[in-house]
C-alpha positions as CSV (number, residue, x, y, z in Angstrom):
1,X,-18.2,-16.0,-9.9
2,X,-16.4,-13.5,-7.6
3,X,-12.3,-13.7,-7.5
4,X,-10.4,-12.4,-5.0
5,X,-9.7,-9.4,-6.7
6,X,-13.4,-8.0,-6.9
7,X,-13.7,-8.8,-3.8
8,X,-11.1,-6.6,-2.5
9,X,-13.1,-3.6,-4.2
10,X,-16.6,-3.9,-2.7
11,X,-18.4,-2.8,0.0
12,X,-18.6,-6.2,2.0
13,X,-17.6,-9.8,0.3
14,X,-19.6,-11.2,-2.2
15,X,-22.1,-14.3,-1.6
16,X,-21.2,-16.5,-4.0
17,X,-18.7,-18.8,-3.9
18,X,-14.9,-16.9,-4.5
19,X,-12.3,-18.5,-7.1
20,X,-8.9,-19.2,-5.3
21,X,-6.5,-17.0,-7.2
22,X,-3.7,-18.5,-8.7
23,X,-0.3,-19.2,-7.4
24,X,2.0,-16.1,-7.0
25,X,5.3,-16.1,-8.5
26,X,6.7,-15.0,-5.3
27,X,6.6,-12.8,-2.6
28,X,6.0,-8.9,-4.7
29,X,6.0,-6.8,-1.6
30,X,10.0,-4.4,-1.4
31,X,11.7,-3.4,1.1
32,X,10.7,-6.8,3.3
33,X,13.6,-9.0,3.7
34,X,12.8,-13.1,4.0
35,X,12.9,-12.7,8.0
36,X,10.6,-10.2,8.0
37,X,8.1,-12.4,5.9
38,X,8.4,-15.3,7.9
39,X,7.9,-14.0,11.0
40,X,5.0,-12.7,9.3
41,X,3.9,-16.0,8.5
42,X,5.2,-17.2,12.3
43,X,2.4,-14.5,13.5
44,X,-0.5,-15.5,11.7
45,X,-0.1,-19.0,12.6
46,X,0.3,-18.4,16.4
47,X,-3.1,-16.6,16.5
48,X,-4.5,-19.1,14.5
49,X,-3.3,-21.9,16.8
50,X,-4.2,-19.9,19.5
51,X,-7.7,-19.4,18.5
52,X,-8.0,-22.5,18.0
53,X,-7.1,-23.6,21.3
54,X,-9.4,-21.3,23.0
55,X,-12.3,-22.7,21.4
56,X,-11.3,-25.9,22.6
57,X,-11.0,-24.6,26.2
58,X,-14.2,-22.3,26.2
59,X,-16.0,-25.8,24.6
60,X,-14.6,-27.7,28.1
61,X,-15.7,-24.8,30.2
62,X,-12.5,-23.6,31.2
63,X,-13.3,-20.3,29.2
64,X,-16.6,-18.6,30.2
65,X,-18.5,-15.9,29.2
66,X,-18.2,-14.6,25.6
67,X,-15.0,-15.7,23.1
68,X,-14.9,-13.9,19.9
69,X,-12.3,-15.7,17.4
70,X,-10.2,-14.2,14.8
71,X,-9.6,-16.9,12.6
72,X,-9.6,-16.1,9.2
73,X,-8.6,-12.5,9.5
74,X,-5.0,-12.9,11.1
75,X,-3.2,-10.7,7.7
76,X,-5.4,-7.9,9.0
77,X,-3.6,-7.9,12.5
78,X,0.0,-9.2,11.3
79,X,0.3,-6.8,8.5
80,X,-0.9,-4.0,10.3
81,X,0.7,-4.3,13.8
82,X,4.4,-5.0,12.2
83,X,4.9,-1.6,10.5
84,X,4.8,-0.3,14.2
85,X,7.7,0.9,16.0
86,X,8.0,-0.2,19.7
87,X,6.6,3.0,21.1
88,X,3.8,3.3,19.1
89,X,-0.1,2.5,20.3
90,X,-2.2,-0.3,19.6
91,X,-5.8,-0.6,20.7
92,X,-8.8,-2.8,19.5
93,X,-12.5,-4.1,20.0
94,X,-13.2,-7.3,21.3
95,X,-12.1,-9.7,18.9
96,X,-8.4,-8.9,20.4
97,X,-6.7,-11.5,21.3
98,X,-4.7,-11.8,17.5
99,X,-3.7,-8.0,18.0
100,X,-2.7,-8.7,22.0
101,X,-0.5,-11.6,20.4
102,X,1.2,-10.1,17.7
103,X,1.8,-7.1,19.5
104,X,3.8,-9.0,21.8
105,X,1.9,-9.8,25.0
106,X,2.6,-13.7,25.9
107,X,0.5,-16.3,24.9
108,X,0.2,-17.8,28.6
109,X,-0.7,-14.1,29.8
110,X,-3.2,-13.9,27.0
111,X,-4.6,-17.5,27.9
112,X,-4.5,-17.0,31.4
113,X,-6.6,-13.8,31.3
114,X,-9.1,-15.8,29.1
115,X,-9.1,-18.4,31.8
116,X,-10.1,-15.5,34.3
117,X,-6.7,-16.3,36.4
118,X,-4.7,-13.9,38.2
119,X,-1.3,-14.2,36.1
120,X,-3.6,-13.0,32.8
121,X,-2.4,-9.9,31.4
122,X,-5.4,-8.1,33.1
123,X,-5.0,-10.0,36.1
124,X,-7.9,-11.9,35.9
125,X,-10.3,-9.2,35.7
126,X,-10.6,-8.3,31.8
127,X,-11.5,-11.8,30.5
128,X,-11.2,-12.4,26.8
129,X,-12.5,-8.5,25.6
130,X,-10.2,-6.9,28.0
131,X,-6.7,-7.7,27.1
132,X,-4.2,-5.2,28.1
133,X,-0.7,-4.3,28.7
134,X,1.0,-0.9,29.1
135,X,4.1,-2.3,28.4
136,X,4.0,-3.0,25.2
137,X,1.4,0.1,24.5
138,X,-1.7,-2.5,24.1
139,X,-4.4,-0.2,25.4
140,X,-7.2,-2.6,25.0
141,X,-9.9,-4.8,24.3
142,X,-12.6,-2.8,24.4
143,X,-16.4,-4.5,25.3
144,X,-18.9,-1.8,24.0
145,X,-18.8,-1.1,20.1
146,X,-16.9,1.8,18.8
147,X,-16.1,3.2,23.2
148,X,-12.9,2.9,21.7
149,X,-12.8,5.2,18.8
150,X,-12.4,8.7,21.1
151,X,-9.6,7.3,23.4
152,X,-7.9,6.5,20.3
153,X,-8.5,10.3,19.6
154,X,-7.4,10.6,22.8
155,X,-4.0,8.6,22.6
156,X,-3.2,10.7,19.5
157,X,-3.5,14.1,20.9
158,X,-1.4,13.2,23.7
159,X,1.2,12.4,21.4
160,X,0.9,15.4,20.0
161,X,0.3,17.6,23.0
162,X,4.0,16.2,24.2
163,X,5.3,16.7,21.0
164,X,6.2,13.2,20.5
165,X,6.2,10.9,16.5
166,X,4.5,8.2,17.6
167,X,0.9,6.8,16.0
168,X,-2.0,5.3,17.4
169,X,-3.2,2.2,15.1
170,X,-7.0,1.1,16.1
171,X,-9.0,-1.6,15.0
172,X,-12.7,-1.6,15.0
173,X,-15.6,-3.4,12.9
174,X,-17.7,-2.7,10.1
175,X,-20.9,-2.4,12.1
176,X,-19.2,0.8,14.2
177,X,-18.8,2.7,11.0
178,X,-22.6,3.8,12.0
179,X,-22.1,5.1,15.5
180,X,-22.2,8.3,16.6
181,X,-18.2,7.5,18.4
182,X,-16.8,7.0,15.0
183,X,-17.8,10.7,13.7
184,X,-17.1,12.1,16.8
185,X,-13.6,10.6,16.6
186,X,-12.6,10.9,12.7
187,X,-13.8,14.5,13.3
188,X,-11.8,15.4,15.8
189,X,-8.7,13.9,14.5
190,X,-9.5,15.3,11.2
191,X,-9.3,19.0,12.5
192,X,-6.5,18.0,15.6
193,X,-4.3,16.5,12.7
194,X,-3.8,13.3,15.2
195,X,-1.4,10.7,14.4
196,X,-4.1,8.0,14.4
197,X,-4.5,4.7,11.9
198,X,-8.2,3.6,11.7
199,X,-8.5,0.1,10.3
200,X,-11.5,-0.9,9.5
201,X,-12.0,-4.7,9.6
202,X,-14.9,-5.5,7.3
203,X,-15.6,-8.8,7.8
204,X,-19.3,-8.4,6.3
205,X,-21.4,-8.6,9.4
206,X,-21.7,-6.5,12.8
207,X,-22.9,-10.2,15.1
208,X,-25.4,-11.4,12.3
209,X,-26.4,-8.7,10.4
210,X,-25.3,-8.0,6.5
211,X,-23.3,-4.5,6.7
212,X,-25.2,-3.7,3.5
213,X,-28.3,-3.8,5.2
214,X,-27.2,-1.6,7.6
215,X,-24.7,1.4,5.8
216,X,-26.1,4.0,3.8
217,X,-22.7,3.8,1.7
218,X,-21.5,1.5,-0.7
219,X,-18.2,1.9,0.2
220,X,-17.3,2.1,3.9
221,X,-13.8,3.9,3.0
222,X,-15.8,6.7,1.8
223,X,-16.6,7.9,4.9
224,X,-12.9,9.5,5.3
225,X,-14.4,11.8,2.5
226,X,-16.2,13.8,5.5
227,X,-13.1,14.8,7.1
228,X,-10.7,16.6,5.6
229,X,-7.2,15.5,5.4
230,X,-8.1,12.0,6.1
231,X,-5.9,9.9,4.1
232,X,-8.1,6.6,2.8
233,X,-7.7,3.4,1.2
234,X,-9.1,-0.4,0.4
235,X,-6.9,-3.2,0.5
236,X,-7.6,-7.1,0.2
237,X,-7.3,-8.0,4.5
238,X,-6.6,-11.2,3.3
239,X,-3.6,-10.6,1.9
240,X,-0.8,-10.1,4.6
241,X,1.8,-8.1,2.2
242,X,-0.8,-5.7,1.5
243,X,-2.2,-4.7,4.7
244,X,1.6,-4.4,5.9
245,X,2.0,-1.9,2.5
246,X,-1.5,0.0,3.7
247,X,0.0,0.5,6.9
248,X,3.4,1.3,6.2
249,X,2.4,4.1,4.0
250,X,0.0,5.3,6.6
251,X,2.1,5.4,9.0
252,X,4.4,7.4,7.0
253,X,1.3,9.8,7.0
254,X,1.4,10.0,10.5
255,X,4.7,10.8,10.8
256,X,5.8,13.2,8.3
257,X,2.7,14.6,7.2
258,X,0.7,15.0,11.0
259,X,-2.7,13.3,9.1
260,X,-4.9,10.4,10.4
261,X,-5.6,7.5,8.2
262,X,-8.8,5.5,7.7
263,X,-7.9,2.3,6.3
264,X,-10.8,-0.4,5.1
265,X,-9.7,-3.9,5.0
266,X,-11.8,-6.5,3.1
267,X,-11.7,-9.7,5.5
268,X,-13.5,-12.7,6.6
269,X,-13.6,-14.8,9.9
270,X,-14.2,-18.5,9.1
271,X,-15.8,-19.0,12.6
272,X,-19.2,-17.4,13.8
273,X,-19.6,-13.6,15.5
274,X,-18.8,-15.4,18.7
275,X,-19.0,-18.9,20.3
276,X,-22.3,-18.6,21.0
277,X,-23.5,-18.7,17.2
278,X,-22.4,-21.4,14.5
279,X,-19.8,-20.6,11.7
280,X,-23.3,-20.7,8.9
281,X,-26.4,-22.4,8.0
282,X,-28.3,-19.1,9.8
283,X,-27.6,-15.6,8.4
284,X,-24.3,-17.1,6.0
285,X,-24.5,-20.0,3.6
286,X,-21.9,-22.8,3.7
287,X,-21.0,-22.1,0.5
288,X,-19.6,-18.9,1.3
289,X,-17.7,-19.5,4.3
290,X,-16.3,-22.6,2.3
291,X,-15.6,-20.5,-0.6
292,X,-13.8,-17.6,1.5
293,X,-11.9,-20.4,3.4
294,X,-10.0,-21.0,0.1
295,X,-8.1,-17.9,0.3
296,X,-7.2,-18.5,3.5
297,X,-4.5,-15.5,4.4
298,X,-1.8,-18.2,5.8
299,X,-2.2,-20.9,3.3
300,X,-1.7,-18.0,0.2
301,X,1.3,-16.5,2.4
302,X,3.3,-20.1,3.1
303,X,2.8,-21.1,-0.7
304,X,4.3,-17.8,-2.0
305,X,7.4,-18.1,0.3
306,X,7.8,-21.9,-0.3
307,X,7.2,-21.0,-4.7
308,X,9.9,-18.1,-3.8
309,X,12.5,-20.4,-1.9
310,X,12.1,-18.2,1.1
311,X,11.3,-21.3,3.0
312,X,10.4,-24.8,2.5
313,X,8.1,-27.2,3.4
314,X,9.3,-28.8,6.3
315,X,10.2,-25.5,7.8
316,X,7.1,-24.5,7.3
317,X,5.7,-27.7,9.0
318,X,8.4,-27.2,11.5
319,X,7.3,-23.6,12.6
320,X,3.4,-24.4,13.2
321,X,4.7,-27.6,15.5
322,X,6.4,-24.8,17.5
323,X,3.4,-22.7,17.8
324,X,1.6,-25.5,18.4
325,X,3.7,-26.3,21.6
326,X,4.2,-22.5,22.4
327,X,0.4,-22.4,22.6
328,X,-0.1,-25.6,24.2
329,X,2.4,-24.5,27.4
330,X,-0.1,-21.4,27.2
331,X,-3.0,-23.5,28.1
332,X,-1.0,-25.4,31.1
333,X,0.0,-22.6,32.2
334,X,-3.4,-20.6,32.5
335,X,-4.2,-24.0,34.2
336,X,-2.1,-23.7,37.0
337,X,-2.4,-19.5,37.5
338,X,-4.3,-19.1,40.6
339,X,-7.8,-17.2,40.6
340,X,-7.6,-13.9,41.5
341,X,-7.9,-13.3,44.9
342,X,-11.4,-11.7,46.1
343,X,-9.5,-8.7,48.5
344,X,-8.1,-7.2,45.1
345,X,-11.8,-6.7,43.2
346,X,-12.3,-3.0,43.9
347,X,-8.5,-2.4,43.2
348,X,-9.2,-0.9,39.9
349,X,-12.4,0.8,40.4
350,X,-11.7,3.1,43.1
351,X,-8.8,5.5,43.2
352,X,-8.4,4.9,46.6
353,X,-8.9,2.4,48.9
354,X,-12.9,1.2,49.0
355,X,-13.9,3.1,52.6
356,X,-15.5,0.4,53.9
357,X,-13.7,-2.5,53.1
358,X,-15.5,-6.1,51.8
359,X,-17.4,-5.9,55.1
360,X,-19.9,-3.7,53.4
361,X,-21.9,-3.9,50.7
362,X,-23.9,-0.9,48.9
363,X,-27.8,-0.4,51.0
364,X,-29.8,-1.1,47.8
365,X,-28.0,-4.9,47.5
């Protein structure tokens, strides 16, 4: 039987049912003061309520198209995003809305743009793979697998072009370790020294497929080996305090030493690729959903910090009923935004003003 800990050293999670680990003494992770670890705890259960909520919108048709849910791997996004600075870059693929969250984009702008309405953080026109906001350096939701990768690149040269200290952390998924984006991208920040943080979030399975059956490498952190002064690691993505440890150090890399980072984070989501395909019973067994649902990243957290004193049950209680509510006024909210209105839909495609107005369509329509 797999534990947690072998797990957290393979190439993708194994298919048998894990052990839970046994209870922590206490929180283990320095230099993180109590506030700091519950807030981290705060964050993980606001995307998980929030994910949750969503689900139950898209199920009553008030969320269309696809929704891609992160439950299961909110420590990946928590621990990450937190050993930021406010000036620093965050962009992602299209399981975004945890990173959107945490990185401190409202939950009613995040709900309303997943309800297609015009006080979304896209202004309606993103929808759930598109979340962004330039003022809190959220560059995206990104629909196409691994388009991302080279404006990462692209985000880090700037900073160095302008001379600036700032990192670019991006999040992508185990299938778009195979794309020709991801060399292209590693390449060039290899040889650019660009401040960029790749995470890889392995959650076994790019839509239904078994990343084994589809890497020629047993380790996906390997690949860092092709690009020289790439600084690599694995860490357990279900663990919050070590994904925040992971990051921290490679940000310090970023910083002081001008080298990217390729991170590979061993995760899980408890829910299917997307809405449209159920959480097992076709390409994973229900035993090994159930048996990755016992380390569940925010139970293991809230038990270490109510063993260490840090908080205690009831405040614990007392936290999700305010997400709960916080998410909840997200949903009324995205109720009540209007729909976009129709004059704006070229505003973002052209650079100037469409020539011929709404009167006229293209000939070949």
């Amino acid at each position: 039987m797999a534990t947690k800990e072998t797990r957290a050293h393979g190439n993708t999670p194994a298919k048998d049912t894990p052990a839970k680990p046994a209870a922590a003494d206490g929180p283990d992770l320095p230099g993180l003061e109590p506030g700091e670890l519950k807030e981290l705890l705060r964050l993980m259960i606001l995307a998980r309520r929030f994910e949750e909520k969503a689900a139950e919108s898209y199920q009553l048709g008030k969320i269309g198209g696809f929704l891609h849910l992160y439950i299961g791997q909110e420590a990946v996004a928590a621990g990450a995003i937190t050993a930021l600075r406010e000036d620093d870059y965050v962009i992602s693929a299209y399981r975004d809305h945890a990173q959107a969250l945490i990185r401190g984009i409202p939950a009613r702008a995040v709900m309303a743009e997943l309800y297609g309405r015009a006080d979304g953080c896209s202004k309606g026109m993103g929808g759930s793979m598109h979340l962004f906001d330039r003022s809190v350096n959220f560059l995206g939701g990104h629909a196409i697998v691994g388009s991302h990768l080279p404006i990462a690149a692209g985000v880090g040269y700037a900073i160095r072009y302008r001379g600036g200290d700032q990192v670019c952390l991006c999040f992508f998924g185990d299938a778009a370790v195979n794309i020709g984006a991801f060399h292209e991208a590693l390449n060039m920040a290899a040889k650019w020294e660009l401040p960029v943080i790749w995470i890889i979030e392995n959650n076994a399975y790019g839509m239904g497929t078994d990343i084994r059956r589809s890497a020629a490498i047993s380790e996906l952190v390997d690949r860092a080996c092709a690009y020289e002064g790439t600084a690599s690691t694995q860490v357990d993505g279900m663990d919050v305090q070590k994904v925040r440890a992971a990051v921290d150090e490679a940000v310090r890399i970023a910083r002081e030493e001008k080298r990217p980072s390729l991170i590979e984070a061993i995760t899980y989501r408890f829910m299917g690729h997307s809405m449209a395909d159920p959480s097992h019973g076709t390409y994973r067994a229900r035993e090994e959903v159930e048996g990755w649902r016992e380390d569940d990243p925010i139970l293991s957290l809230s038990d270490q910090l109510i063993a260490a004193d840090v908080i205690t049950a009831e405040e614990y209680e007392e936290m999700d009923r305010a997400v709960i509510e916080e998410v909840e006024g997200s949903a009324e909210f995205a109720d009540a935004s209007p729909l976009p209105d129709e004059s704006h839909i070229y505003d973002l495609v052209y650079s100037d003003e469409y020539p011929h107005g709404l009167d006229r369509r293209d000939s070949w329509r």
